[in-house]
C-alpha positions as CSV (number, residue, x, y, z in Angstrom):
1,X,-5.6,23.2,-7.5
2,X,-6.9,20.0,-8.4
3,X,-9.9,18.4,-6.8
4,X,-10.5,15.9,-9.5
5,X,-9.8,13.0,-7.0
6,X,-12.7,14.1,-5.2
7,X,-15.0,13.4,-7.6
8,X,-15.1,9.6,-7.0
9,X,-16.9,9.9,-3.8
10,X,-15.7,7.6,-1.7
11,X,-13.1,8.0,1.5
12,X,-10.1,6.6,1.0
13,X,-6.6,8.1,2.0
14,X,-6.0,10.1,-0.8
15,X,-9.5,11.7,-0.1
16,X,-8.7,11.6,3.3
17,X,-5.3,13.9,2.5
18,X,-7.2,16.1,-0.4
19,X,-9.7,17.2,2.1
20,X,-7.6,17.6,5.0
21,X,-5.0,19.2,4.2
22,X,-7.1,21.9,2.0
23,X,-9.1,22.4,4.6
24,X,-6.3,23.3,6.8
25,X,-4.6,25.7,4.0
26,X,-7.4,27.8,4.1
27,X,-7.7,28.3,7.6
28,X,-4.2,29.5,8.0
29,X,-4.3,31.8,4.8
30,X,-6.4,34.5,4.3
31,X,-4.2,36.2,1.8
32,X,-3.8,34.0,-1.2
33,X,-6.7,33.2,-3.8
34,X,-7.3,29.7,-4.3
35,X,-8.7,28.2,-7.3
36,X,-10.1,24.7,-7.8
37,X,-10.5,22.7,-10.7
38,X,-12.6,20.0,-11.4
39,X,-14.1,18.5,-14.8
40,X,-17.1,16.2,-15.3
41,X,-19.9,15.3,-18.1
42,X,-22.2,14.7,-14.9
43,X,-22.7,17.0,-12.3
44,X,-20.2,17.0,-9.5
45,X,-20.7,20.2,-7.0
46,X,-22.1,18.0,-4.0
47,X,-18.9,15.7,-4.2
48,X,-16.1,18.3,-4.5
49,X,-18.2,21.9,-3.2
50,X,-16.6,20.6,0.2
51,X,-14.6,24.3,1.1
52,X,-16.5,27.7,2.1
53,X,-13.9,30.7,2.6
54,X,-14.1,33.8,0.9
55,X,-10.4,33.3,-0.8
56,X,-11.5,29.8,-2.4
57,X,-13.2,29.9,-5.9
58,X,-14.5,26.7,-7.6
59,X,-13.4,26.0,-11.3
60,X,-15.9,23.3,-12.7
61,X,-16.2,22.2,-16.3
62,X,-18.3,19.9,-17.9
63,X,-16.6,18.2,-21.0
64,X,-16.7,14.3,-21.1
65,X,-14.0,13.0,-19.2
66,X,-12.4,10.6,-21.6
67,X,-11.8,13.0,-24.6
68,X,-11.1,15.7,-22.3
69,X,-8.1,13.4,-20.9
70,X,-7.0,12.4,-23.8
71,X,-7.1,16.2,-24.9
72,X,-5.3,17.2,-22.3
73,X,-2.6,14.1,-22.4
74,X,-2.4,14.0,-26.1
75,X,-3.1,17.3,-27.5
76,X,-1.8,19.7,-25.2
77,X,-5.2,21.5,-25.0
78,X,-7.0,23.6,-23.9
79,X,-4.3,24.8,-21.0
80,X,-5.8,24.6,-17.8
81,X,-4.4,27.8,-16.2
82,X,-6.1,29.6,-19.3
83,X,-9.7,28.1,-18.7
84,X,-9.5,29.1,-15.1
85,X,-8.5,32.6,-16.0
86,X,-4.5,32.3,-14.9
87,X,-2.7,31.2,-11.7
88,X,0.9,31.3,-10.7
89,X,1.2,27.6,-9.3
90,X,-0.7,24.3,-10.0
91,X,-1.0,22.0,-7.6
92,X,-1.9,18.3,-7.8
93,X,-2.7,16.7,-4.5
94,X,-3.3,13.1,-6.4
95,X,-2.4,13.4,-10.3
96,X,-4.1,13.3,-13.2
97,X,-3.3,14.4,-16.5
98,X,-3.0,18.3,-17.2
99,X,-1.8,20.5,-19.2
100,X,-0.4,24.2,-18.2
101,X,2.0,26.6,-19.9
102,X,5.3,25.4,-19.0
103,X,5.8,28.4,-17.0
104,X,3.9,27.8,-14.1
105,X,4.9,25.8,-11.3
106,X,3.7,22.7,-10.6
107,X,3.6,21.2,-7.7
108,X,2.6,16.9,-7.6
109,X,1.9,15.3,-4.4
110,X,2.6,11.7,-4.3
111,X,1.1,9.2,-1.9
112,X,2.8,6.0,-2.7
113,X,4.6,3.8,-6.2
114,X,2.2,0.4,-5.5
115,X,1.2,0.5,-8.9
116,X,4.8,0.6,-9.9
117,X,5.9,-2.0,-7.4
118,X,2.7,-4.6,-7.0
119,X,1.1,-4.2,-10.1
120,X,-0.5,-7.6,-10.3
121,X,-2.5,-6.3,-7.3
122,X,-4.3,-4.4,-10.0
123,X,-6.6,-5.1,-12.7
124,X,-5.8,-4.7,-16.1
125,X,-8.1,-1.8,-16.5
126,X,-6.3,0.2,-13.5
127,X,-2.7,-0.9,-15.4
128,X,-3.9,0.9,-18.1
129,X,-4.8,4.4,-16.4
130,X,-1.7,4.3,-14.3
131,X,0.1,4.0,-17.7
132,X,-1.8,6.7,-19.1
133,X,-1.6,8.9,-16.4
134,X,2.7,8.4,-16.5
135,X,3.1,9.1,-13.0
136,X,7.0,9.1,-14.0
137,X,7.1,12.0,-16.4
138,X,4.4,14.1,-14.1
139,X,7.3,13.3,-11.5
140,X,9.7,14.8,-13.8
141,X,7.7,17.8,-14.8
142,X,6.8,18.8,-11.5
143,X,9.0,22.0,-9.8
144,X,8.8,20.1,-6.5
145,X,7.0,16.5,-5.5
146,X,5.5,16.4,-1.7
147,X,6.4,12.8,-0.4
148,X,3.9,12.0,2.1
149,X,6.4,9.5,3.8
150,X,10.0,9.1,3.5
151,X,9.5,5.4,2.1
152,X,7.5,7.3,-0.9
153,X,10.8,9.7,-1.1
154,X,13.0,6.6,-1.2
155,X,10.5,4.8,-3.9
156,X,10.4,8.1,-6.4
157,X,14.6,8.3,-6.0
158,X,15.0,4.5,-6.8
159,X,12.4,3.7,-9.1
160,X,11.9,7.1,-11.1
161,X,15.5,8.1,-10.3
162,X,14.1,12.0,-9.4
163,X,17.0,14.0,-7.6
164,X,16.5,13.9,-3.7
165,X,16.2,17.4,-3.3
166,X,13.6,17.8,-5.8
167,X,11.5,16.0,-2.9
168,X,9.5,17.3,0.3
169,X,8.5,15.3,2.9
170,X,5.3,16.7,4.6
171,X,3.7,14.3,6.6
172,X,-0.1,14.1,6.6
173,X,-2.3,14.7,10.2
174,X,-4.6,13.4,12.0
175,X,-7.8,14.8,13.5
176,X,-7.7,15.7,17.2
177,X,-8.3,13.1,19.7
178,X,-9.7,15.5,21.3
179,X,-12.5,16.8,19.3
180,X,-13.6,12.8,18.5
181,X,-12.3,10.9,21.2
182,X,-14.2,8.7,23.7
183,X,-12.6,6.2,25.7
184,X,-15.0,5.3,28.4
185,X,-16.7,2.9,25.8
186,X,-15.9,-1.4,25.6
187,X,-13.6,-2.1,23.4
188,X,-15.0,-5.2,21.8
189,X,-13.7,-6.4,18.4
190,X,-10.6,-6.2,16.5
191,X,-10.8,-3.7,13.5
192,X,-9.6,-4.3,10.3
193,X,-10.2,-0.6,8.4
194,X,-9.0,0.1,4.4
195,X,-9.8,-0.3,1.0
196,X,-10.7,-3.9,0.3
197,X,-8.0,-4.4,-2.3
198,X,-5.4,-7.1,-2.8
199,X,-2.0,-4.9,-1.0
200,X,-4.3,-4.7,2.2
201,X,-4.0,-8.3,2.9
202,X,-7.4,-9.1,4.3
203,X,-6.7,-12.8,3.7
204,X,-3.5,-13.0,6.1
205,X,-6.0,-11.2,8.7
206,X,-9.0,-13.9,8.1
207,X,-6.2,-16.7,8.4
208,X,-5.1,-15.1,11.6
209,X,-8.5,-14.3,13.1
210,X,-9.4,-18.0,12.4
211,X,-5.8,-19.2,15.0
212,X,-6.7,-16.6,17.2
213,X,-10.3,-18.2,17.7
214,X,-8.8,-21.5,18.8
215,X,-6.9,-20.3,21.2
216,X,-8.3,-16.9,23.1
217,X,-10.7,-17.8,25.9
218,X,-12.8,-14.5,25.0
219,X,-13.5,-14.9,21.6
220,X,-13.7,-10.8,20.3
221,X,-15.6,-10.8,17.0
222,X,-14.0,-9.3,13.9
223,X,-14.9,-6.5,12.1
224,X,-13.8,-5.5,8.4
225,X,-14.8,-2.0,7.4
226,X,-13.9,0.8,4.5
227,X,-14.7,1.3,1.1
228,X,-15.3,-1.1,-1.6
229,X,-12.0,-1.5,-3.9
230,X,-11.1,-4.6,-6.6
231,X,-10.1,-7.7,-6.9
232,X,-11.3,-8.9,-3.4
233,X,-13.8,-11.5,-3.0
234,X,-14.6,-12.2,0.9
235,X,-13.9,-15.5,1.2
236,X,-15.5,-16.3,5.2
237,X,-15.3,-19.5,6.4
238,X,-18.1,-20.7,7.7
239,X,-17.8,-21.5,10.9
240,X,-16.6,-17.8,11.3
241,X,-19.7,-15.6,9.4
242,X,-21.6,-15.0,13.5
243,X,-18.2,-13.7,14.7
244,X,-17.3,-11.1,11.5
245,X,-19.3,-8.2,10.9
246,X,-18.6,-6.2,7.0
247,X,-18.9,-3.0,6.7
248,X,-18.1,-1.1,3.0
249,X,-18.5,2.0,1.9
250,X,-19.1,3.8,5.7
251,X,-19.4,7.5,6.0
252,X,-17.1,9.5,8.3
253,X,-19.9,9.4,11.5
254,X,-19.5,5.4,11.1
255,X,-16.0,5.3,10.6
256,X,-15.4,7.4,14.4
257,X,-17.5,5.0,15.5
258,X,-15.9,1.6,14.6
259,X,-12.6,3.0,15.7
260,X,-13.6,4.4,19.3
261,X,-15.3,0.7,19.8
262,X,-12.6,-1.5,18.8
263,X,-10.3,-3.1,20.9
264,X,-7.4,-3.4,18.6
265,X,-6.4,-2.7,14.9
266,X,-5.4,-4.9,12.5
267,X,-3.8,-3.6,9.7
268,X,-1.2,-5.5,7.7
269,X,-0.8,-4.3,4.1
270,X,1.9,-5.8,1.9
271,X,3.0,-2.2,1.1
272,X,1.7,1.5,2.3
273,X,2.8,4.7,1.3
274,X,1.2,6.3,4.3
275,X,-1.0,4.4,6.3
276,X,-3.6,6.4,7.7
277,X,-5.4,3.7,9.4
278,X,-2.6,3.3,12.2
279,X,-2.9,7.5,13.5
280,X,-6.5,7.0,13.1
281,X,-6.4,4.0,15.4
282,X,-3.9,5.6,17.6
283,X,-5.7,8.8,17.6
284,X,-8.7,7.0,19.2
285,X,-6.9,4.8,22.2
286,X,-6.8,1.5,20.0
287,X,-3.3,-0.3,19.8
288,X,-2.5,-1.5,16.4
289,X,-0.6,-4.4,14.8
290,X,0.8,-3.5,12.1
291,X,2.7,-4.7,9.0
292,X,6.6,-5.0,9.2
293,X,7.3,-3.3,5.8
294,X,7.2,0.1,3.6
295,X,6.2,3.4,5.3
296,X,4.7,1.2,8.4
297,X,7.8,1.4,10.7
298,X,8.1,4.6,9.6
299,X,5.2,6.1,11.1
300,X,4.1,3.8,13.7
301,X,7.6,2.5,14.7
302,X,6.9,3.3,18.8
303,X,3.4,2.8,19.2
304,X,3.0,-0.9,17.3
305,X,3.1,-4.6,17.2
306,X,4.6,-5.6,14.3
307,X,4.0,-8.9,12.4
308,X,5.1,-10.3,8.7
309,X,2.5,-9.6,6.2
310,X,3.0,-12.9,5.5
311,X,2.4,-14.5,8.9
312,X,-0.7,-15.1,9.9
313,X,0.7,-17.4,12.8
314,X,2.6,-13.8,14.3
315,X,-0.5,-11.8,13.6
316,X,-3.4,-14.0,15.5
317,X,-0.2,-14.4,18.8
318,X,-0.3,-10.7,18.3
319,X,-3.9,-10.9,18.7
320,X,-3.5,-13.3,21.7
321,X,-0.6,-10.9,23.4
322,X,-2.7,-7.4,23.3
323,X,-5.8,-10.0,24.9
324,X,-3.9,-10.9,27.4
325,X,-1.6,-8.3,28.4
326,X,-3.0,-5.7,29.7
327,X,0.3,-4.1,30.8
328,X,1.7,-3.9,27.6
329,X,-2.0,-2.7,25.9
330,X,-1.8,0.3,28.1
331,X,1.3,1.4,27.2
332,X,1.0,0.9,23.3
333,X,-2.3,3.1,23.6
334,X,-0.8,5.9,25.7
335,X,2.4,5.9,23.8
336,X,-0.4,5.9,20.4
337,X,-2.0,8.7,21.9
338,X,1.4,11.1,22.3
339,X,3.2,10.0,19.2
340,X,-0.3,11.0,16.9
341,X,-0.1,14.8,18.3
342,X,3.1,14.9,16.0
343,X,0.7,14.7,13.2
344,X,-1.4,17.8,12.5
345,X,-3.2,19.1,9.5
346,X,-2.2,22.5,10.4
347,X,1.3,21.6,10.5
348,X,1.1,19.8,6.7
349,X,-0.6,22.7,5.6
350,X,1.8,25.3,6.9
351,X,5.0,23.3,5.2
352,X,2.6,23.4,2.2
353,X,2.2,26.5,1.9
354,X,6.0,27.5,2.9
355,X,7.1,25.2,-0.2
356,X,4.3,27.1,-2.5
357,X,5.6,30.1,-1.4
358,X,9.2,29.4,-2.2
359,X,8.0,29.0,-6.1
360,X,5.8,31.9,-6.5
């Protein structure tokens, strides 16, 4: 397995999935060895040493990164089922470049096809590893692709023209509500939580908040919160920096914490794969207003509001209808609260490890 996405340290969804759903895997198999691989010039064992079960050995080299890549891309060498002394499936839970005697199975998880789709909402410097890492011919390599949505099923059909049945949908979990959940709390701000990139869409959510503060008679603050990503200057108006609060980078303990606080989620990306902010609003008792596009209805079709990404008129009367009805707030967190229990890590893991099974 491939824990090289670890390495970057920060928690964003595909970390979020990685860690997860690994965790999960081993829990509910004691029988299979488990290998995984990670390679870095500096040293790395705090970032990815995450897993302690007795069928789970760690695999970590220390060649500089950028020849290794290329090495691997380019050259064909060494083969990575060789240095870690022979497997009988690979699997990539976020690619990156490999190479493995064609032999062994490999197995590619793929989250979603922004890069493919949006790509001016990435710098030129990320343009460049997405073309080096060929995300299409890994897709074509691959034995089997997990689709984490059926929106990325429907991208990887249409855009890299991969046959349907090639592709798995295993949707992703959610913690349990119950082992994090506190509801007893104010809810006292709206939440926006994600990478601050470009496809998120904070601006249409600072346009919004700015409306929604001219007309609500309560005034909740705002708060913006995840990890630090690109192309994203904050741009806060003035007369709106005492009523937003920014948090970046936050650690898991924070994250529970701005969720179980918030009144209501705001979270209205031009395109998702997945969307893991919505379950972990939902999973905490916090109605969400989501974006009307991608994976989005998908996964939060019966427990959302849902707006135009390019609104920000529809998103701040969202704002003002979830304020002010608190009929229709009730039942969009209690219907939240049911509909997340269809998303478990245990379940992800054990459709993993059936579709592992099937190629070994």
């Amino acid at each position: 397995m491939d824990i090289r996405a670890l390495m970057e340290g920060k928690i964003t969804g595909v970390q979020v999935y990685i860690i997860n759903l690994l965790d999960a895997l081993f829990q509910i198999d004691s029988s299979n060895q488990y290998v995984l691989f990670a390679n870095s010039f500096g040293r790395v064992e705090r970032q990815v040493k995450l897993f302690e079960y007795t069928n789970v050995q760690y695999q970590i080299f220390y060649y500089p990164n950028k020849i290794f890549n290329l090495s691997q891309k380019y050259l064909g060498y060494p083969k990575v089922d060789r240095m870690i002394g022979g497997i009988d499936l690979f699997f990539s839970p976020h690619w990156r470049s490999i190479s493995i005697n064609d032999k062994i199975p490999l197995v590619v998880t793929f989250h979603d096809l922004s890069f493919e789709l949006m790509p001016e909402f990435f710098t030129i410097r990320q343009r460049l590893w997405h073309r080096f890492m060929n995300y299409k011919q890994a897709a074509i390599r691959a034995k089997k692709i997990i689709a984490v949505s059926q929106n990325t099923k429907k991208d990887l059909v249409e855009i890299y023209k991969i046959e349907k049945a090639k592709i798995e949908v295993i949707y992703p979990g959610v913690t349990d509500p119950k082992l994090i959940s506190n509801h007893n709390k104010p809810k006292k701000y709206f939440l926006y939580f994600g990478t601050f990139e470009p496809r998120k869409n904070i601006e249409t959510v600072l346009a919004a908040y700015e409306k929604y503060l001219e007309q609500s008679q309560i005034g909740l603050p705002l708060v913006l919160a995840g990890s630090s990503g690109w192309k994203t200057k904050l741009r806060i108006p003035k007369k709106l920096e005492s009523h937003i609060s920014i948090f970046q980078n936050v650690d898991e303990t924070k994250k529970t914490e701005l969720y179980r606080n918030a009144f209501a989620s705001l979270f209205v990306s031009f395109y998702e794969g997945f969307g893991f902010p919505i379950l972990e609003s939902a999973v905490h008792g916090v109605p969400v207003i989501a974006s009307s596009s991608t994976s989005l209805l998908e996964i939060a079709s019966n427990f959302s509001l849902f707006v135009s990404p390019f609104r920000s008129a529809q998103l701040s009367s969202a704002m003002l209808d979830l304020e002010r009805d608190g009929k229709m707030y009730g039942a969009l967190k209690n219907r939240g609260l049911q509909e997340v229990k269809k998303f478990s890590w245990k379940n992800c893991a054990r459709q993993t490890l059936a579709l592992f099974e099937e190629l070994i």
